[in-house]
Structures are given as structure tokens and as C-alpha cells.
N, C-alpha and C positions, 0 to 999 in steps of 0.2 A: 733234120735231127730234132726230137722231142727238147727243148728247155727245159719241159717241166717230168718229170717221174715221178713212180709210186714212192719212193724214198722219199719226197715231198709232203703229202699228204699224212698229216696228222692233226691230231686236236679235235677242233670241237668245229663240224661244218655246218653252219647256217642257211638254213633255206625260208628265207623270210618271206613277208608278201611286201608286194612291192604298192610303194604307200601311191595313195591315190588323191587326186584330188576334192573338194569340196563337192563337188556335180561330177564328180568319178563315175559315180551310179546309172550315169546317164547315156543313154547310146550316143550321142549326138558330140559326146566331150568326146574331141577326136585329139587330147592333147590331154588324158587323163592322169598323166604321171606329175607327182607332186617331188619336183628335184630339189628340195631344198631340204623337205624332210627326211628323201631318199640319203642323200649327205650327213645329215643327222645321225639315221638310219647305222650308216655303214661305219661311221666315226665312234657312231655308243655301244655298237658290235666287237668294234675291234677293244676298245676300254676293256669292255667287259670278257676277251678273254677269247677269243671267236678263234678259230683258226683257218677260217677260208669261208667261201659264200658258193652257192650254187643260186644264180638268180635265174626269171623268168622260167621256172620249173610251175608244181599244179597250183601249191600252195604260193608264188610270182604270179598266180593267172598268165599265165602263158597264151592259153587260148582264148584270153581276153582282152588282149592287148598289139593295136596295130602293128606293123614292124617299123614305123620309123620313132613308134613310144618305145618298144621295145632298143631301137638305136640308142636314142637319147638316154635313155636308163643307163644303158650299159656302158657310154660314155662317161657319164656321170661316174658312174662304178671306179674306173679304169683313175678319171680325174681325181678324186677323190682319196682312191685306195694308197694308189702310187705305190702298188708291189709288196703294201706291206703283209696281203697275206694271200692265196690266191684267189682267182677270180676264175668260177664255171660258168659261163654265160648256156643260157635255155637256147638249144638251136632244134629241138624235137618239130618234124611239120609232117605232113601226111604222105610226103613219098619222097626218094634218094634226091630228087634236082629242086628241091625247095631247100631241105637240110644244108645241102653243098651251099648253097648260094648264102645260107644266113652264115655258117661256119666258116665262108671267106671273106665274107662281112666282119664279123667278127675278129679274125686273123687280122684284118686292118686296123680295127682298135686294138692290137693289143693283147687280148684277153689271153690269160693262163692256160684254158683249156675252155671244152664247150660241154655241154650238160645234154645227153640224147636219150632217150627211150626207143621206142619202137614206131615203124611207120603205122599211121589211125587212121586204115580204115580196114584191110581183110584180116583176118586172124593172120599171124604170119608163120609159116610153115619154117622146121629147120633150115633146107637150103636159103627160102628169103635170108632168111637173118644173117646167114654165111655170107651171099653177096652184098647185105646191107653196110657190113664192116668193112668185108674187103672195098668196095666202092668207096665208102666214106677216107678209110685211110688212101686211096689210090690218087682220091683227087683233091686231098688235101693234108698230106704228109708229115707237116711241120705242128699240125693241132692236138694234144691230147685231147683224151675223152675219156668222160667220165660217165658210166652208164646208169641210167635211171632205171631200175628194173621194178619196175612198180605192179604187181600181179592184177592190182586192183582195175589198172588202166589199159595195160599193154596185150593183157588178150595172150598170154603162159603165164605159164606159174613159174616158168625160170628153172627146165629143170638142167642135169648134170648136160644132158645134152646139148645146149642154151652156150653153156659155157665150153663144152669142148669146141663151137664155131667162135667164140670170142678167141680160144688161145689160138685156134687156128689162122684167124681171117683177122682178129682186129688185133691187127699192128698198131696203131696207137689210142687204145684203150689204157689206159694207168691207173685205173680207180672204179668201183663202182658204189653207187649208192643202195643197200640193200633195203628194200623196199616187199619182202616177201617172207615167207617161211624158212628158219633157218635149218631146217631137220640136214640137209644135206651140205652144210656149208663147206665142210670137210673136202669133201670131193669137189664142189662146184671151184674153189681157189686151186685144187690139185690141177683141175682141167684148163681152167683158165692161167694158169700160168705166175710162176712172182711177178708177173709184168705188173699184173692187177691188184693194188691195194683194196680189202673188200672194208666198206666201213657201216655199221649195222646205228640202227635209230638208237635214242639215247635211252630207253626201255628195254630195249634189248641187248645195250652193250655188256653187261655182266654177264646174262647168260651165254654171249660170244666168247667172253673171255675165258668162263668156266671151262669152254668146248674145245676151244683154239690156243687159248693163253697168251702168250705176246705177240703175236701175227696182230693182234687188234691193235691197232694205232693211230686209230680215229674215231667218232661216231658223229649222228649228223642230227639237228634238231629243226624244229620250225618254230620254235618259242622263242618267245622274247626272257631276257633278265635270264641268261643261259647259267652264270656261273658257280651254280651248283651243277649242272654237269660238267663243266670246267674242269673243276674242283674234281669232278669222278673219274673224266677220263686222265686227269694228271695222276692223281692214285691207282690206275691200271698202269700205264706206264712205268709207274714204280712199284709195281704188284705185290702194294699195301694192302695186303686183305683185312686187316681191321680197319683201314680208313675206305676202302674199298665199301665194307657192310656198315658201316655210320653213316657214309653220304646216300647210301640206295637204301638205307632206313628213313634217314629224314625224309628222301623226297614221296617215298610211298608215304607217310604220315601229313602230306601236305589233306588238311580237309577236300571234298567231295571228286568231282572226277573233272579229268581233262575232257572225257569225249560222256555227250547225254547217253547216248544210245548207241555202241559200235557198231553193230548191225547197219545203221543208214549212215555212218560216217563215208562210206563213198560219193555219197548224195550231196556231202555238205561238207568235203574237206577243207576248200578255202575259205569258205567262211566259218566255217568254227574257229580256224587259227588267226583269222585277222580279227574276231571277237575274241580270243584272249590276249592279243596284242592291245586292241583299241580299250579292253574294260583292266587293262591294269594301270598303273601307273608311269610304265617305261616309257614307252614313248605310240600317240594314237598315229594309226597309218592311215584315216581315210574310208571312206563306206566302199565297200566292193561293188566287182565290174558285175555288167549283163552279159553270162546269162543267170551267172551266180549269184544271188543277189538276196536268194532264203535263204532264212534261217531261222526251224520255227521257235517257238517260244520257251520251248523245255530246254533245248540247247542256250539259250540266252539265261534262263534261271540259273542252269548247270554251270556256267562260267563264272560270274561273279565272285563265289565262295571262295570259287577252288585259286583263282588268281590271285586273291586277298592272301590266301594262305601261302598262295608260292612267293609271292614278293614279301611276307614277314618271313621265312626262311629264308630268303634268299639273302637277306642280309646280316646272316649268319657268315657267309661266302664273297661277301663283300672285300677287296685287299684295301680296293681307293673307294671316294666319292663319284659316282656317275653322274654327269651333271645330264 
């Protein structure tokens, strides 16, 4: 029996990068994860308003990171958190008996629930994806999941049909992370079932709510110093539509841009987020892993401004001091 349900999931879900060591950068650091900061990390998250984490996801480096760093992470997590909010652990690998093994690994520590995308390597065709659920719930029953439907990564666009093998086949699916175009969202939560709480990026959760209304009861971020969307997704919830347009006014009036160039932002999504983490002021996570490891120069001009800008508004939204 699931612990955890879509009834659970709300707020504001975290998808941080997971801080790295000094010589992180380095192939050779086979013990790249910096747990003290990680600690930090999850301690000034939850301060600041967090309502759950999805770790060792794109922007986690997931596929840069051994599995026994990724263990000790997510120990850390688990030690650290202590239930106070939940916890997605990244268990995405390239095919159904690596997935199962990280996912009952995980079940040992603990964890909330596990964080899945799709298996990476063949395009995966409807049926795949049917048995992919069904498998994962058959042989490990007790684990929600939370799905990473990321169109950039996973090789579909995630359509209506995507989600009718979710309501069909994945039995404990509770959650998904929207990661995609929302033209159809209407129908994709129809087919997938209430089972599935769908929670949209923090850019796009207004115009979720426009579409859906109060079915939205999360959204999920990868920035640091989150509580202005905090702040947004609590005024959805109480479907404040003039504090609703005050807070998605200021944050658009934050000077220059989060991404240099969207266009190659698939090229350089973790490291564009752990260079607005590391160039603000919140808290630095650490140089990223290989194979990621660019970042060219207009992306690095491009962040500076805009971070400056987000952390002077951001303490607009401030309740307490974040130490």
C-alpha cells in the first residue's frame, strides 16, 4: 500500500543540483558529492518554503553521478529531511532491471517516492511504455512515482496516448513532473487518472491555473531563493487573482534573462542552473560534473544581472531571515 498519495503533493517542488565537491569537475573524484553543503542545501530549502525535493534528476546530474554518490546523497537526504517534506529520489537508468534495483535500493532508505523518466536509449514506443509501468509497479508495489516527462530528454512529446498507459498500467504513479507542452493538459490528467497529481514549472504555473483552476496544487522549480514562487503558488491555492498578478509581475520585471539563449538550453541545462545557484548569493553548490562541464560565455554574462535582480526581489518575500 502507497504511504504516500497525490493528496500529498503540493507546494513548491525543488529540483536542485546536487552540490559538488571542490575537484567535482574532475573524473577521477569518485566521491564528488559535498554532504555537508548537500545538508545545508536541504535545511535552507525547506526555511525557505520548499514543499518537497525531487533529487538526482537532469538538473541532480543524475548521469553524472556514480550510484554509491548517488546512495550517499540520498541518505543524506532522508537523514537530514526527517519526513519533513517529501523526498523523490532520481532512479531513471537505461532499462526496466537497473531502474527496479536503484528503486529497491531506495525503498531501503526510506525515500517518499522515486523520480522516473523513460528508459535512454531506443525511442520508446506506446506498448514499451505500458510495460514499463506495469513492471516497475509489479516489482516494487510499495514505491510511488513520480514521473519525469521531460520531452527534451525522453524521446515523446508526452502525448494523450503517453498518459492513457500511465492510467492504465502505472499503478503507483502519484505525481508527475511536467516537463513538456501544456496544449493538452486537460485530457492528459483525464486519461491519467486522479491517481496522478500533475504539477507544471514555476513559469508556467499561472497559465495552468488559467486552464485547470484548482487541480493545480503544486509547481516545481530548479532555482535557488524559491520564495517568490512560494509566495505564487500560496496565492493559487487561495485563488487570489490580484496577488496571483502582483507576484507574476514582479518576477517577470526581475532584470535580464534566466536562460542566454533557449534554443541550446538542452545543451547546457545543468549547468546554466548550478551557475544561477553558484553566482547568487544563497548558497554555491560546487563546479559541475563531466560530461557537463560547459558553459559558454554569454550564458555566464547572462546570469549575473538577472540573479542580482532575483535575490533584490526576493526579499520582498522574505517571512524570516535565511541564514
Amino acid at each position: 500500500m502507497l504511504k504516500l498519495t497525490a493528496k500529498d503533493i503540493k507546494g513548491v517542488m525543488s529540483y536542485c543540483p546536487t552540490p559538488s565537491t571542490p575537484k567535482g569537475d574532475r573524473w577521477d573524484e569518485v566521491n564528488s558529492v559535498d554532504l555537508n553543503t548537500s545538508a545545508k542545501l536541504f535545511n535552507m530549502m525547506i526555511a525557505s518554503g520548499i514543499g518537497g525535493f525531487g533529487l538526482c534528476g537532469t538538473t541532480g546530474e543524475c548521469a553524472a553521478l556514480l550510484w554509491d554518490e548517488k546512495k550517499s546523497y540520498i541518505a543524506t537526504a532522508m537523514d537530514v529531511i526527517k519526513k519533513r517534506v517529501p523526498i523523490f529520489a532520481g532512479a531513471t537508468a537505461m532499462g526496466t532491471k537497473e531502474t527496479i534495483r536503484q528503486m529497491r535500493e531506495f525503498e531501503k532508505l526510506g525515500v517518499d517516492g522515486v523520480f522516473i523518466g523513460l528508459p535512454l536509449w531506443q525511442t520508446p514506443t506506446m506498448e514499451n511504455i505500458g510495460d514499463w509501468w506495469r513492471d516497475l509497479g509489479e516489482a516494487c508495489p510499495n514505491v510511488p512515482i513520480m514521473v519525469y516527462s521531460n520531452s527534451m530528454f525522453f524521446k515523446t512529446v508526452f502525448p494523450v496516448e503517453f498518459w492513457e498507459q500511465v492510467g492504465k498500467f502505472g499503478t503507483t504513479i502519484i505525481t508527475n513532473k511536467i516537463s513538456y507542452p501544456m496544449d493538452h493538459l486537460e485530457q492528459d490528467m483525464k486519461a491519467a487518472t486522479d491517481r496522478v497529481r500533475f504539477i507544471p514549472g514555476t513559469h508556467g504555473s499561472v497559465a495552468a491555473y488559467k486552464k485547470i483552476g484548482d487541480k493545480i496544487k503544486g509547481m516545481w522549480t530548479t532555482d535557488p531563493a524559491p520564495e517568490p514562487y512560494v509566495a505564487l503558488s500560496d496565492a493559487i491555492q487561495r485563488k487570489d487573482e490580484i496577488g496571483i498578478e502582483a507576484i507574476e509581475k514582479d518576477i517577470k520585471a526581475v532584470p535580464g534573462a534566466r536562460q542566454a539563449n533557449p534554443s541550446e538550453f538542452p545543451m547546457y541545462n545543468s549547468q546554466a542552473v548550478r551557475e544561477r545557484w553558484n553566482c547568487s548569493d544563497y548558497l554555491h553548490v560546487g563546479p559541475p560534473r563531466p560530461p557537463y562541464r560547459d558553459l559558454p560565455e554569454h550564458w555566464v554574462k547572462a546570469t549575473k544581472p538577472f540573479m542580482d535582480g532575483w535575490m533584490e526581489m526576493r526579499k520582498k518575500y522574505l517571512k524570516v531571515p535565511v541564514k
